[in-house]
C-alpha positions, 0 to 999 in steps of 0.5 A: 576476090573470093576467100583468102588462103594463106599460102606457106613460102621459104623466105630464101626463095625470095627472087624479084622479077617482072610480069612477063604479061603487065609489066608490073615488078613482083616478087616469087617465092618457093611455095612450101609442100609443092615446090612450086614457084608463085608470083606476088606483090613486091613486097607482101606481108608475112602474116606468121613466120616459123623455122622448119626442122632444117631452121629455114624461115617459112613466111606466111602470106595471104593469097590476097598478095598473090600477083594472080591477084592483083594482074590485069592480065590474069584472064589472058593467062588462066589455065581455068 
C-alpha cells in the first residue's frame, strides 16, 4: 500500500452494501468536496469528526480503509 490519504465523508451518507466484484460487505459513504460515492471496509474509523456550516457531521477516514484497498479484485476494476 503507498501513503495514507484521509479522505473527508458525511456521516449521513452512510449506506451498506455488497462488492459487486468479491462479495465482501462494505460500507459507502458521500465524500466531502467532490460528491462522489466511495466504498469502505464495514466498519471504518473515524480518525476526526467535525460539524459543517450546515451541522452535518464530517468523519475523517484514512484511505487504508478504502475498500479499493483492501479488494482482491481491484485489478480487475481499475480504471488505471
Amino acid at each position: 500500500m503507498g501513503k495514507a490519504v484521509m479522505l473527508h465523508v458525511y456521516d449521513d451518507t452512510r449506506v451498506s452494501g455488497v462488492c459487486w466484484r468479491c462479495g465482501d460487505p462494505l460500507t459507502w459513504f458521500e465524500l466531502v468536496g467532490s460528491g462522489k460515492r466511495h466504498p469502505f471496509v464495514v466498519d471504518p474509523v473515524y480518525l476526526t469528526t467535525r460539524h459543517d456550516e450546515n451541522r452535518r457531521l464530517i468523519g475523517t477516514i484514512s484511505s487504508d480503509d478504502s475498500h479499493f484497498a483492501h479488494c482482491p479484485q481491484s485489478q480487475s476494476w481499475s480504471r488505471k
